[in-house]
C-alpha positions, 0 to 999 in steps of 0.5 A: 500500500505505501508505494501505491500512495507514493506513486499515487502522490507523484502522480499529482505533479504531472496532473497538476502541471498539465491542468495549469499548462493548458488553462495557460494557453488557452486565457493566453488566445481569450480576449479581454485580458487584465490589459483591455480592462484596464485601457477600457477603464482609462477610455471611459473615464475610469483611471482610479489605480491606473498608473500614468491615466490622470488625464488621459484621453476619457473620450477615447472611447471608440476604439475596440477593446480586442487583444491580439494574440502574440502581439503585445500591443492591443486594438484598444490602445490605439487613442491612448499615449504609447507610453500609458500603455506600455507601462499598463502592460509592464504593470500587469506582466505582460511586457515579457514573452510568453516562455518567460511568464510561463516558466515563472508561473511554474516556479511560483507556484511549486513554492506556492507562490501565486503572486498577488490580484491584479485588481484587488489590493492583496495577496492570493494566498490572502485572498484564498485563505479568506475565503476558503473557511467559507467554502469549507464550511458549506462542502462539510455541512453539506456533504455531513448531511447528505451522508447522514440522511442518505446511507440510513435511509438508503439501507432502509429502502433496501430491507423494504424494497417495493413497499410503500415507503420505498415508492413515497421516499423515492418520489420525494428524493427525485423531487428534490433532485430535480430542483436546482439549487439555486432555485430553492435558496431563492424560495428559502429567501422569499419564505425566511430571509425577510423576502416576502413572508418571515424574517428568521434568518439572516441573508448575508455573511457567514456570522453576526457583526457582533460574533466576536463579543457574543459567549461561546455558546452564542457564536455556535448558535450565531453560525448555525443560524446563518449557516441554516439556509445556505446549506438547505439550499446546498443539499436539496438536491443530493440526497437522491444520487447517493440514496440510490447508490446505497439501495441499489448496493444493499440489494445487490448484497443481500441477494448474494450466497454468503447472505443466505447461508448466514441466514440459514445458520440462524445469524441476527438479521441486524448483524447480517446486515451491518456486520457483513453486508454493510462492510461491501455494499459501502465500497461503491459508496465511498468511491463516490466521497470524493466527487461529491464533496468536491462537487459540494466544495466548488461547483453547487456552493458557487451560486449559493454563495452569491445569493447568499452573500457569502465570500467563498472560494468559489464565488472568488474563482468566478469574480477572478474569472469575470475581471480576467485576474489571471493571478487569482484565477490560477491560483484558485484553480490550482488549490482546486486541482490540489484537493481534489487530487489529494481526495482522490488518494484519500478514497483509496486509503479508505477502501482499505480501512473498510475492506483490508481485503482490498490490494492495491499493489496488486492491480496490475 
């Protein structure tokens, strides 16, 4: 099992190295670039932080605004001085050749060194660490809650395959699956955020202005209360996939030999059940820990960070995108990169703790 994770580990290296290789190239053909915005800025009067633009040409708005890939000038700074532009382009980095500023993103980022925002006043790593309790918190809780409503009512499902609550349960779960999240977090917020109806639950930030004051107990309520709808809006609709699995998991178990000859030695229905079944059927359970949680961790928390006004990493992965902060956008996407690689090995090392039967040192 250790040169399994060894190579498993090393393996990050080249994951990682290709992921960052092509994202580079591509954002390098994409129009739009930090340089664009900021000559855009300067054209329609918007020089706040813009070196050299104190009374520069705010009626050069007419020029277009799209990059020339493998040149380094740009249509849009056509009406600007050639000297407010350069020193933009310097600003930003891009007055090296493209070998250059790849090989030093590279060497950056081995040491973890992501540079700082192009447009915000601060660090990445700063900026990530911000944010990442945020997201954190919304892919445990999240994920937390799914496993423990979906794998209980999973197995039940299971030992009561065809009855009636196996067909209401079923129904109910696909519902909720079918109701995008974001949709719902709005029904929550009209019903108890103050949009219509009750006012119950904050709608903004992870914790109260006066968290720090509040007594210990006060502040675990105090997050629980903020946390409530974000997360309800979070899990909706990840109960079905899972509960599913684990049904479909415990039927195709129980049905197998070693059930029935346990059942025929007089065995405890609950021991065959969570002594021997439990053990297998969990296998396909936890291979899917990982995807769930990063698609909880990243993708489904994006959305409900945004409506719910909370600074997570991946609403800071979409605000990067949309300014094209080429620092932050790497640097989000490499921590991304990162953990759900590292998640990856954690399944396997799983398998082995719930099966010691398992062997990875001899796949072939």
């Amino acid at each position: 099992m250790g040169a399994y994770l060894i190579r498993r580990l090393l393996l990050i290296v080249p994951t990682l190295w290709a992921i960052i290789t092509i994202n580079f190239l591509i954002v390098q053909i994409a129009p739009g670039g930090p340089v664009d915005q900021a000559i855009a800025n300067i054209e329609f009067g918007q020089t706040t932080g813009m070196p050299g633009a104190a009374g520069e040409g705010s009626s050069h708005g007419r020029s277009s605004l799209n990059a020339q890939p493998g040149e380094g000038q740009y249509r849009g700074s056509r009406g600007l001085d050639p000297e407010v532009i350069a020193e933009i382009t310097k600003r930003y980095g891009f007055d090296k050749p493209l070998h250059e500023r790849y090989f030093t993103m590279l060497w950056n980022y081995a040491r973890f060194d992501f540079g700082d925002s192009l447009f915000r006043s601060s660090s990445v790593v700063q900026l990530i660490k911000e944010s990442l309790p945020v997201s954190i918190t919304l892919g445990l809780w999240s994920t937390l809650i799914i496993y423990l409503v979906s794998i209980p009512l999973g197995i039940k499902k299971a030992v009561r395959n065809g009855s009636a609550f196996d067909l209401w349960s079923s129904t109910l779960i696909i519902v909720g699956y079918a109701i995008p999240s974001f949709l719902f977090g709005i029904v929550l917020i009209v019903l108890f955020a103050g949009g219509s109806y009750l006012d119950w639950f904050p709608l903004r930030g992870l914790v109260s202005t006066q968290f720090d004051s509040l007594p210990w107990y006060g502040k675990v309520t105090d997050y629980l209360w903020h946390i409530c709808l974000p997360v309800l809006a979070n899990v909706i609709g990840g109960f079905a996939t899972l509960t599913m699995l684990t049904k479909n998991s415990f039927l195709d178990e129980i049905r197998k030999q070693y059930v029935v000859t346990a059942r025929a030695k007089g065995l405890d229905e609950k021991k065959i059940l969570y002594r021997h079944v439990f053990r297998n059927a969990m296998l396909l359970v936890i291979a899917g820990f990982p995807a769930m949680f990063i698609g909880m961790f990243f993708t489904s928390s994006m959305l409900i960070e945004v409506m719910f006004n909370l600074n997570g990493l991946g609403l800071l992965g979409y605000d990067a995108m949309l300014q094209r902060d080429y620092p932050v956008m790497f640097g989000t996407l490499y921590i991304f990169t990162l953990i759900g690689l590292l998640l990856n090995v954690l399944s396997d090392i799983t398998y082995t703790l719930v099966d010691p039967r398992i062997d990875f040192e001899g796949r072939q």
